[in-house]
C-alpha positions as CSV (number, residue, x, y, z in Angstrom):
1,X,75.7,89.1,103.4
2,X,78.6,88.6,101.9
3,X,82.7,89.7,101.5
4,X,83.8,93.1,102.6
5,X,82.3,95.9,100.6
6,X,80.3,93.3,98.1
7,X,77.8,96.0,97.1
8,X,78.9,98.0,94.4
9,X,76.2,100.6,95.0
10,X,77.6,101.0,98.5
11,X,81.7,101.7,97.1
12,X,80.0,104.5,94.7
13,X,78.1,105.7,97.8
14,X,81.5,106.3,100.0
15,X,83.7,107.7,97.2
16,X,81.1,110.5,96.3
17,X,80.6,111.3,100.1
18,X,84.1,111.2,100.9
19,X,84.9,113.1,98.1
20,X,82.3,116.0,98.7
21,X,83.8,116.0,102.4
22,X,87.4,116.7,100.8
23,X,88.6,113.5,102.8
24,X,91.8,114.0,100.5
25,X,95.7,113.6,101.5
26,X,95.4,117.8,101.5
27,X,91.9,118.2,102.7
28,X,93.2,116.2,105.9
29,X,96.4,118.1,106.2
30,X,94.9,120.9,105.9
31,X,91.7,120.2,108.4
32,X,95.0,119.1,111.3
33,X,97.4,121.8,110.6
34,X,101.3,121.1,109.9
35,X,102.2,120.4,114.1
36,X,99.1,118.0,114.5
37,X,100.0,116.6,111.1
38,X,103.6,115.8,111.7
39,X,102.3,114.2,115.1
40,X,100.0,112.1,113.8
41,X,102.5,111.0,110.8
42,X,104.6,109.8,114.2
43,X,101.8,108.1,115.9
44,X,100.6,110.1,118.2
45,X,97.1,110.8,118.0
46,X,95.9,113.2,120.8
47,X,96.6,116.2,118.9
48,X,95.0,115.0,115.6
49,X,91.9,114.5,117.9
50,X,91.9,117.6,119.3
51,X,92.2,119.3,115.8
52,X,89.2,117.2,114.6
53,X,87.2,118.4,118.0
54,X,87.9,122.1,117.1
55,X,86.5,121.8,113.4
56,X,84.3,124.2,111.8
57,X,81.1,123.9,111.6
58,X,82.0,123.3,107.1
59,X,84.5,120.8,108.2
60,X,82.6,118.6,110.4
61,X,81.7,116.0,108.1
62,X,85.3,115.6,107.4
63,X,86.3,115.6,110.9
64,X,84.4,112.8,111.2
65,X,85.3,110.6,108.8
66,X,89.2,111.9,110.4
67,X,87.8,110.6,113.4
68,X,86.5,106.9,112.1
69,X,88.8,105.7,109.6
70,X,92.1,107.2,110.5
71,X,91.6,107.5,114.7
72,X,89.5,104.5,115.6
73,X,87.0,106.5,117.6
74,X,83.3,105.7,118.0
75,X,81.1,108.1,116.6
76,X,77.0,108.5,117.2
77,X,75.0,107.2,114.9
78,X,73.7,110.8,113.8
79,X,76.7,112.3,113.3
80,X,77.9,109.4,110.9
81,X,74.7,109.6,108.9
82,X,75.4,113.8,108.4
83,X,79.2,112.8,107.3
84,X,77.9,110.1,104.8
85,X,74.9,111.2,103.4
86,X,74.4,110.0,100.2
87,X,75.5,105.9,101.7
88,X,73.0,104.2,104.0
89,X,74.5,103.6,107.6
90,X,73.0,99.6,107.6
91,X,74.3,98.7,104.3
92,X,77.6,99.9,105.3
93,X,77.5,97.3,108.4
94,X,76.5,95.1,106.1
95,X,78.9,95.7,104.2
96,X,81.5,95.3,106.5
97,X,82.5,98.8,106.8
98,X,81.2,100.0,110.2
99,X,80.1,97.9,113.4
100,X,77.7,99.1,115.4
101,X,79.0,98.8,119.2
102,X,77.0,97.3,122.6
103,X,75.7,101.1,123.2
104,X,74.6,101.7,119.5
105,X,77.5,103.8,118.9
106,X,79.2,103.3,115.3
107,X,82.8,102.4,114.5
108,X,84.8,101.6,110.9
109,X,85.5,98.1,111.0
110,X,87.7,98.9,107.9
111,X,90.9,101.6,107.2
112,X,89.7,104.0,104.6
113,X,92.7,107.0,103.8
114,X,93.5,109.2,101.0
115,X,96.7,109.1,99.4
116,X,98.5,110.8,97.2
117,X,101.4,110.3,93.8
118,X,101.8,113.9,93.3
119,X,99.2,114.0,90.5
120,X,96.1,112.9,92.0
121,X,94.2,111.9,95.4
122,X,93.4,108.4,95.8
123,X,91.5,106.0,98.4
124,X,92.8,103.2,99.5
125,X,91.1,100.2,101.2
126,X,92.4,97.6,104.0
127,X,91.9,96.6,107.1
128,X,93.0,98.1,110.3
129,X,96.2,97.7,111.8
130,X,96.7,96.7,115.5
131,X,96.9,99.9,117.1
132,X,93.4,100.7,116.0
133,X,91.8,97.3,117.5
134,X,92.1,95.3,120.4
135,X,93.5,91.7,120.2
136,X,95.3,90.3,117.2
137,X,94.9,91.3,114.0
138,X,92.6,88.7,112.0
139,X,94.4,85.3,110.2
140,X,93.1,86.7,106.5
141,X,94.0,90.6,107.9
142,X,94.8,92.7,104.6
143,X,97.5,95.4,105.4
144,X,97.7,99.1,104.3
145,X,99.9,101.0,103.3
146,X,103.1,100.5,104.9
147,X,106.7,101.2,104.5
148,X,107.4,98.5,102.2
149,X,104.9,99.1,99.8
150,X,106.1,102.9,99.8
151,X,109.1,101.7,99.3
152,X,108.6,99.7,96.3
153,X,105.8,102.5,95.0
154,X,108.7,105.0,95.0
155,X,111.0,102.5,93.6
156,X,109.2,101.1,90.9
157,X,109.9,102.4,87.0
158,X,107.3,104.5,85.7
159,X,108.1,104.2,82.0
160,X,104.8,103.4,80.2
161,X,104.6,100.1,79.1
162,X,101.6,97.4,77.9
163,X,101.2,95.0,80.6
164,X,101.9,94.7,84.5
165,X,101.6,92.0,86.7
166,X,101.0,93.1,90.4
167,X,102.2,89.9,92.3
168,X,100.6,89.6,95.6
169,X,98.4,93.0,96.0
170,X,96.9,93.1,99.0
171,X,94.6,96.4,99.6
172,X,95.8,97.1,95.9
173,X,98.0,100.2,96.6
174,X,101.4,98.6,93.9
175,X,98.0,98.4,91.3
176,X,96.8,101.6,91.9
177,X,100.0,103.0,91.0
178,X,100.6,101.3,88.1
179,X,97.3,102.7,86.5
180,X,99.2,106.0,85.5
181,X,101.4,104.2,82.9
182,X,100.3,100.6,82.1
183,X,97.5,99.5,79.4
184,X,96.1,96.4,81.6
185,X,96.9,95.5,85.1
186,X,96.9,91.9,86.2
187,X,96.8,91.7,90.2
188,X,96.7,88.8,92.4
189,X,97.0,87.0,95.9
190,X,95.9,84.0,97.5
191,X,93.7,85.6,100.2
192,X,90.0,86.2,98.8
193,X,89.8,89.4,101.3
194,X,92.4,90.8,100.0
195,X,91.1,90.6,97.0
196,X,88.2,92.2,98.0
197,X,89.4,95.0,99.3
198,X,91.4,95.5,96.4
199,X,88.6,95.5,94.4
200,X,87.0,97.9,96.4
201,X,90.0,100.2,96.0
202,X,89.7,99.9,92.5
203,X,86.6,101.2,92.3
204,X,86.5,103.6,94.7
205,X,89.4,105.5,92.4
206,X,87.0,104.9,88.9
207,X,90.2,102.0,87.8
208,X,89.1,98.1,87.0
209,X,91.8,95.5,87.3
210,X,92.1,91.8,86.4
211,X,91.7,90.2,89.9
212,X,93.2,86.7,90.2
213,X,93.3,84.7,93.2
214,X,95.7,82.3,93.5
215,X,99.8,81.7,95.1
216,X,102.9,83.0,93.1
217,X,102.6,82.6,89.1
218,X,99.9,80.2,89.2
219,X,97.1,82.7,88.3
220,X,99.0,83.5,85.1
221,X,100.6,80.3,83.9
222,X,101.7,81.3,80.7
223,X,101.6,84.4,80.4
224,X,104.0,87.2,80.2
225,X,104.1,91.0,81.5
226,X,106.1,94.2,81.0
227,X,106.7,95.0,84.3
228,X,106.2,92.8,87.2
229,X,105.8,94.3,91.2
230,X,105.5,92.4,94.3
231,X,105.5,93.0,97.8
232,X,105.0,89.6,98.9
233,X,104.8,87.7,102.3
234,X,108.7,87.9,102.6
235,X,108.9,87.1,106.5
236,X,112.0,84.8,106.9
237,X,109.8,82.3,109.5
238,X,109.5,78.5,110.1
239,X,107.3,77.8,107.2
240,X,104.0,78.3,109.3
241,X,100.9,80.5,108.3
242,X,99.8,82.2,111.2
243,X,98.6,85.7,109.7
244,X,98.2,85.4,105.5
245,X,99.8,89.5,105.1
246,X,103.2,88.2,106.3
247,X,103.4,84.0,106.3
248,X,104.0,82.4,102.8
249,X,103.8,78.8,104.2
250,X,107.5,78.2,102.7
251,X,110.7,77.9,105.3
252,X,113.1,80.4,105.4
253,X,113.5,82.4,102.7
254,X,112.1,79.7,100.3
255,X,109.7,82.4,98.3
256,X,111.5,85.0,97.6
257,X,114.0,82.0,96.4
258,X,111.4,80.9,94.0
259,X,109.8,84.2,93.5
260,X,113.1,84.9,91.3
261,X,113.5,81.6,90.1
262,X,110.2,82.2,88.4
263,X,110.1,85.4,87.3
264,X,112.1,85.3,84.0
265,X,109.4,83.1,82.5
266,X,107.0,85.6,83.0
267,X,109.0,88.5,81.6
268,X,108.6,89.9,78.2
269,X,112.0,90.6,76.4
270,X,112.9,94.0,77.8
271,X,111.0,93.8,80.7
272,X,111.3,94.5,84.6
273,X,110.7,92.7,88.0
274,X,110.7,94.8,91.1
275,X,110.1,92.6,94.0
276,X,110.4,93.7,98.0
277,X,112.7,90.6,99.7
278,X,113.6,89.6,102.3
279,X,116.9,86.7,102.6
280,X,118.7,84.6,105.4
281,X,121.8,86.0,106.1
282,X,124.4,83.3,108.3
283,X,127.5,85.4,107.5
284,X,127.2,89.4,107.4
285,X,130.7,89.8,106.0
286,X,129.3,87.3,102.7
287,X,125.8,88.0,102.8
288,X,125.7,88.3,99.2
289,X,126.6,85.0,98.6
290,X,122.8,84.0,98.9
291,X,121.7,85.8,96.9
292,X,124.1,85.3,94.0
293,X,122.6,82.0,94.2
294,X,119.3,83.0,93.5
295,X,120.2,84.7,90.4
296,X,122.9,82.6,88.7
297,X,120.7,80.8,86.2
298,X,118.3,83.3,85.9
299,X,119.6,84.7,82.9
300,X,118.3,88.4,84.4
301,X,120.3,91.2,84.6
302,X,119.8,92.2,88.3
303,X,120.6,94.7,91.1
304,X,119.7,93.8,94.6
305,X,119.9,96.6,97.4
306,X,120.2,95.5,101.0
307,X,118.7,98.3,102.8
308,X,118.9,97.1,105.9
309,X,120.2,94.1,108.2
310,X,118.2,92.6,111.5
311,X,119.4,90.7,114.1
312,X,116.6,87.7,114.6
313,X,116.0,89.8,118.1
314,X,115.1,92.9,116.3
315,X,113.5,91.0,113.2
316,X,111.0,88.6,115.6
317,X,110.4,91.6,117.7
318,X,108.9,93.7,114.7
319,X,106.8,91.1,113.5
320,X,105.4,90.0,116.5
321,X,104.3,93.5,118.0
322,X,103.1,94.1,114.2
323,X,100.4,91.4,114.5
324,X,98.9,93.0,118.1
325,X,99.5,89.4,120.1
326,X,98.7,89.9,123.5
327,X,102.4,89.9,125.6
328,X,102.2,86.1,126.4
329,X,101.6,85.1,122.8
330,X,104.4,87.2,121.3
331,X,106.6,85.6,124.3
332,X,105.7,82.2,122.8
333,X,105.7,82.8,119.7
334,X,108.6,84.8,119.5
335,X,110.4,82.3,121.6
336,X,109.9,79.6,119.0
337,X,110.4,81.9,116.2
338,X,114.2,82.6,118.2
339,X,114.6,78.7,118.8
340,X,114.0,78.2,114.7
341,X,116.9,80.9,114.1
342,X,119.6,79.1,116.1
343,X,118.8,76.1,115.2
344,X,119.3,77.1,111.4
345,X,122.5,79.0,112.3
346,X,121.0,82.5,110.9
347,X,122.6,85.3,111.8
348,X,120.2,87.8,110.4
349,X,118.0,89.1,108.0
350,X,118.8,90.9,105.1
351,X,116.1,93.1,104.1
352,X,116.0,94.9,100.5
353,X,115.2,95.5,97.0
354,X,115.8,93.1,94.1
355,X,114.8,94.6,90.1
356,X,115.4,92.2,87.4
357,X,115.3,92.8,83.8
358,X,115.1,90.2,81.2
359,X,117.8,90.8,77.9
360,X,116.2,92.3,75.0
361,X,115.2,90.5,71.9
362,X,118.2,89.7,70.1
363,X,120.6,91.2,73.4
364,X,124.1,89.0,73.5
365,X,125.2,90.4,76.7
366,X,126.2,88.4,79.9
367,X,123.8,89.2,83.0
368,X,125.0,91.8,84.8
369,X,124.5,91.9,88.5
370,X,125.2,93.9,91.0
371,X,124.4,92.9,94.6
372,X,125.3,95.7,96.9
373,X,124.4,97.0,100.2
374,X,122.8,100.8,100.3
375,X,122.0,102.4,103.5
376,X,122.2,105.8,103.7
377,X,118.6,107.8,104.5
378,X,119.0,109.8,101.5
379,X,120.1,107.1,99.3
380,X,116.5,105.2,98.9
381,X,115.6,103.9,95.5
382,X,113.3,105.8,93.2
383,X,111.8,104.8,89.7
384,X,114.1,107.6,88.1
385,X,117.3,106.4,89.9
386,X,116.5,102.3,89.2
387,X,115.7,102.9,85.4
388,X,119.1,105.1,84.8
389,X,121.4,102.2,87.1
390,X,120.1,99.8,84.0
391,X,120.8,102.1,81.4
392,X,124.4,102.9,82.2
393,X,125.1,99.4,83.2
394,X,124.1,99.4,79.4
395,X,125.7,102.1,77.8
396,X,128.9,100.6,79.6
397,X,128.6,96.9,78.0
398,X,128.4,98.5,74.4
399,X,130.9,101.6,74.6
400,X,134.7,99.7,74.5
401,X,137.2,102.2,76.1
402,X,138.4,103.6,72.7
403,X,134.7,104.8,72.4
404,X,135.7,106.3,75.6
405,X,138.3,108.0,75.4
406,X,136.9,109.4,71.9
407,X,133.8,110.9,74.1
408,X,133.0,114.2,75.6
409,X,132.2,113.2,79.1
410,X,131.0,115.4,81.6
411,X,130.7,115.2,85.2
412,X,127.1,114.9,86.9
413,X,125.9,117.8,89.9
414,X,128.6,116.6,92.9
415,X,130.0,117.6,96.0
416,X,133.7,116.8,96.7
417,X,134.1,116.0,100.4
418,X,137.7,115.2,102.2
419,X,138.3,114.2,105.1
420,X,140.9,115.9,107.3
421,X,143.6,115.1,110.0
422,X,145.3,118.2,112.1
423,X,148.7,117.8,111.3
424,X,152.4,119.9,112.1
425,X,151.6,122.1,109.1
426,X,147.9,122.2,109.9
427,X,145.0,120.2,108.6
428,X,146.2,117.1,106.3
429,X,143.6,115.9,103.6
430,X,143.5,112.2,104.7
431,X,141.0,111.5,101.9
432,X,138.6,112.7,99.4
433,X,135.4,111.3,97.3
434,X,133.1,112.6,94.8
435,X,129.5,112.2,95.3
436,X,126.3,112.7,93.7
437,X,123.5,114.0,96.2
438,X,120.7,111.4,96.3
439,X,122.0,108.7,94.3
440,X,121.9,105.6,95.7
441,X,125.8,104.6,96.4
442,X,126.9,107.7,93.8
443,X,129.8,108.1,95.6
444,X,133.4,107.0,94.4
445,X,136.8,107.9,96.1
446,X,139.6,110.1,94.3
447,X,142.8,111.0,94.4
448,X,145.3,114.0,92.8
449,X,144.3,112.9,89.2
450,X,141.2,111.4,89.3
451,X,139.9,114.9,91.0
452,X,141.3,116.9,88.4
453,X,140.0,114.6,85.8
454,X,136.4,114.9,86.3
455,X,136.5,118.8,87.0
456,X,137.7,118.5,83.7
457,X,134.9,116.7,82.1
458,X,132.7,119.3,81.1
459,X,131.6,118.0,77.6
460,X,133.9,120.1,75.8
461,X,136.9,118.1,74.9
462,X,137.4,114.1,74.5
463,X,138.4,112.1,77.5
464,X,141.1,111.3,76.2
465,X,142.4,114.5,75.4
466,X,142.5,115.5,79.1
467,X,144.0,112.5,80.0
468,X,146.8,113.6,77.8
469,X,147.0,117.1,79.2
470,X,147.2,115.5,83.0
471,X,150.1,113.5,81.6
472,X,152.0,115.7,80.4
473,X,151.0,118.1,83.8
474,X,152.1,114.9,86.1
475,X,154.9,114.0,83.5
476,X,153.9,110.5,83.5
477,X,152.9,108.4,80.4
478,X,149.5,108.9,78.9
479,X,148.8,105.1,77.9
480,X,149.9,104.2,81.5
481,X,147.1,107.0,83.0
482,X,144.6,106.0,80.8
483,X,145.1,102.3,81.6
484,X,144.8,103.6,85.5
485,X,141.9,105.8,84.6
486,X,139.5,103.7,82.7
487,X,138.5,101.5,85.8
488,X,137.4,105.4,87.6
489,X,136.0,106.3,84.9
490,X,133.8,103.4,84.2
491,X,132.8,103.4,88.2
492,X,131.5,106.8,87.9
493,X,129.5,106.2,84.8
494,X,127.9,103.4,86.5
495,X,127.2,105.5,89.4
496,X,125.9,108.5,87.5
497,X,128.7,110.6,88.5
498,X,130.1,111.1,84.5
499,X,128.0,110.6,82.3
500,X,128.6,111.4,78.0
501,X,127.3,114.8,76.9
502,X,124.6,115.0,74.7
């Protein structure tokens, strides 16, 4: 006996028995019913149960693998044998995927669940989380999928390129993405089960990767990728390695700090870094000033997203209930943990987004970079939103404002919202601002003029020509308005609020 899921008889085994059981993102949906489903997508379980204990009799092999892999119950023998029947129960105990309990029922030692991109069902491979298991969660433990690696799958740029780099993979569910729309996949870590498991996830979906084991850029000294993701072990800490998923070994911040350090050396011209990070944050009103460090002699053009902000309270506390430490440990642990953060003089944790894209072959431009903080729910970062931020930071570097004010601009889908005081003479408009619904920070604040100016842009006349026409309307000078209206105008461009027709 070896690794996790060594036998690759046994991975073909579970993927043609979990696929003839529909044990797919709808075929479970479907089995629970919306309420249960929307339960169980909070954490609570009991109803999920209940809809797996009410299954038809054609649905009970799928209620049972319901039951293993995504409840943690223990199942009879029998029954597991009916819901797997072309794999043999002992080789999967062998091969790590059940264990057999001290009354010879049978429980997954592994988390097996389906997931979806829209187009096509997947399986994904890891190991179970602490809410499934009693005790902590194993030193080598190999996450699922989580928020952060949702996060970056929904963030990442989609355009189809040649080769990808997934940094740090884990169960492989960045890699498994990337299939869609690279030629060759590289993916690495440092822990040999997650690497395993990886490679089971691989296979389970009919994809082969280049496995790599090894820490940061060492497995691919060298060489140089299209796209590069990472969600790496980010966790702002003391610089120990208590649990692999979440400890790099470095202090503080130190490797996401050399994460980007790195990465431009490992970029084609062209090409784009997405990496999940997390930074040490001692002032909140100049939290950027960290990471403007990071990037000012990367040469990258950049835009980093704080998503959110933890105070070391809130930001030991998730980590330390996330690991399933018994309430003493976490109390020690998490005291120490505290006792490192005061003694550094951290106020907090900034916790984000950072995409870098190396300058194109023969490109001239400055970096660009734009460190801002975006929290809104409905402002997360998708691939579509990430690749059109870095083409109108772009289109703005090489369009002077002549080109401007010579183009037919016109205004993206937007909602003009004002804000209101009651007044003597009623309601007051106090202030107003354009925004574009589910852009990330497409929002921009306007006045009289500005207003008017973008109704205006409907890619019919020159921008320039309707700044002439609200001068003479305001009787002001049209040099003066355009001097005043080219900062707007350039704002709204960058946030996809104008945009030049055609």
């Amino acid at each position: 006996m070896t690794g996790p899921l060594h036998a690759g008889s046994v991975v073909d085994a579970i993927a043609a028995d979990m696929r003839s059981a529909n044990y797919t993102t709808d075929g479970v949906a479907d089995l629970l019913g919306a309420d249960a489903g929307a339960a169980f997508s909070r954490g609570l379980w009991w109803s999920a149960l209940r809809a797996t204990d009410r299954a038809a009799a054609d649905r009970e092999r799928l209620a049972t693998l319901i039951r293993l892999f995504l409840l943690g119950t223990e199942e009879a023998r029998d029954r597991v044998a009916l819901a797997v029947p072309t794999s043999d129960v002992d080789a999967l105990i062998d091969n790590g995927v059940l264990e057999q309990t001290p009354d010879g029922a049978l429980r997954a030692a592994l988390d097996i669940r389906p997931t979806s991109d829209g187009a096509a069902d997947f399986l994904v491979v890891s190991d179970q989380d602490a809410a499934l298991r009693a005790g902590p969660v194993r030193r080598d433990h190999v996450l699922g999928i989580g928020g952060a690696s949702v996060s970056l799958a929904h963030a990442v740029v989609r355009d189809p390129v040649g080769r990808a780099l997934d940094l740090g993979t884990g169960c492989g569910i960045q890699a498994l993405h990337l299939e869609a729309h690279c030629d060759e996949i590289v993916a690495t870590d440092t822990n040999p089960r997650a690497l395993a498991l990886a490679a089971a996830t691989a296979r389970l979906n009919g994809m082969s990767w280049d496995l790599r084991c090894g820490s940061m850029f060492e497995p691919v000294a060298g060489e140089r990728f299209d796209l590069i993701v990472s969600n790496p072990p980010f966790v702002v800490g003391t610089g120990s390695l208590d649990y692999i998923y979440r400890d790099s070994g470095m202090a503080g911040d130190g490797l996401c700090q050399n994460l980007i350090a790195q990465v431009r050396d490992h970029l084609r011209p062209g090409g784009t870094a997405q990496i999940m990070a997390n930074w040490i944050v001692r002032d909140p009103q100049n939290w950027q000033e960290r990471v403007h460090g990071w990037l000012a002699d990367t040469g990258l053009h950049a835009w980093v997203v704080q998503r959110e902000f933890a105070d070391p309270v809130s930001y030991v506390s998730l980590w330390t209930s996330d690991a399933g430490e018994s309430p003493e440990q976490a109390a020690r642990r998490g005291g120490e943990w505290l006792d490192w953060f005061d003694a550094e003089g951290i106020a907090g944790v900034g916790m984000g987004m950072i995409t870098l894209r190396a300058p194109r072959d023969g490109e001239t431009r400055s970096p660009d970079q734009v460190v801002e903080e975006i929290t809104g729910a409905g402002e997360a970062l998708t691939g579509p939103e990430v690749g059109a931020f870095f083409a109108r930071r772009e289109y703005l570097d090489r369009t002077g404002d002549e080109q401007l004010l010579a183009a037919k601009l016109s205004t993206a889908p937007v909602f003009l919202e004002e804000q209101s005081l009651p007044g003597p003479d009623g309601w007051q408009v106090v202030g107003s601002a354009v925004r574009r619904p589910g852009g990330p920070a497409a929002v921009i604040g306007v006045d009289e003029v500005s207003r008017a100016l973008f109704a205006g842009c409907r890619g019919e006349v020159p921008l320039g020509t309707l700044i002439e026409l609200l001068a003479g309307y305001h009787g002001v000078d049209a040099d003066a308005l355009a001097d005043a209206a080219m900062p707007v105008v350039r704002e709204a461009i960058g946030r996809g609020i104008l945009y030049e027709a055609g």
